[in-house]
C-alpha positions in Angstrom: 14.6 -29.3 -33.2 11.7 -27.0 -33.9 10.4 -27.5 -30.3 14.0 -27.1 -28.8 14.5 -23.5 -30.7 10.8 -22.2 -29.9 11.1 -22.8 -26.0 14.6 -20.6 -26.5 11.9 -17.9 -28.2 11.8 -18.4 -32.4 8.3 -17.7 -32.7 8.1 -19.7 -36.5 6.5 -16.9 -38.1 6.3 -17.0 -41.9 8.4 -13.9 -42.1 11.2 -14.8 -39.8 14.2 -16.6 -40.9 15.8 -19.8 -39.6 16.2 -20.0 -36.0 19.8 -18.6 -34.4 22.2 -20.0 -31.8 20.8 -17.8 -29.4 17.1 -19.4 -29.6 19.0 -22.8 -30.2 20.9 -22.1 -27.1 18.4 -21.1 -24.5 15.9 -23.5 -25.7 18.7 -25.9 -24.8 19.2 -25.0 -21.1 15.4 -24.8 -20.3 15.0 -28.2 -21.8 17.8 -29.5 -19.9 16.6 -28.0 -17.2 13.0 -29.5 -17.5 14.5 -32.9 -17.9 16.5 -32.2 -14.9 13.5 -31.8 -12.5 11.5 -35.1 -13.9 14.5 -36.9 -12.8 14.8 -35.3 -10.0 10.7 -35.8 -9.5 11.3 -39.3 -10.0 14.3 -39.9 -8.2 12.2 -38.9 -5.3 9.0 -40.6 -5.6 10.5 -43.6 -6.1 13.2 -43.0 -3.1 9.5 -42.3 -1.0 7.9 -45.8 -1.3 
């Protein structure tokens, strides 16, 4: 969860609070996003041989 919120931008500093739905939100689309292109990474390389 902690990695999900810090690629949406929580930085984890000992002064900041828990993490928002805006951090746990964009966090959320970029990691869907970055599964999205090693499937579509795979999809191909294995489409190639």
């Amino acid at each position: 969860m902690t990695r999900i919120v810090q690629l949406g931008g929580y930085l984890k500093r000992k002064c900041d609070g828990p993490p928002g739905f805006e951090c746990l939100s964009l966090g959320d689309i970029k990691f869907k996003a970055m599964v999205y292109g090693i499937r579509l990474q795979r999809a191909a390389t294995s489409s190639a041989s």
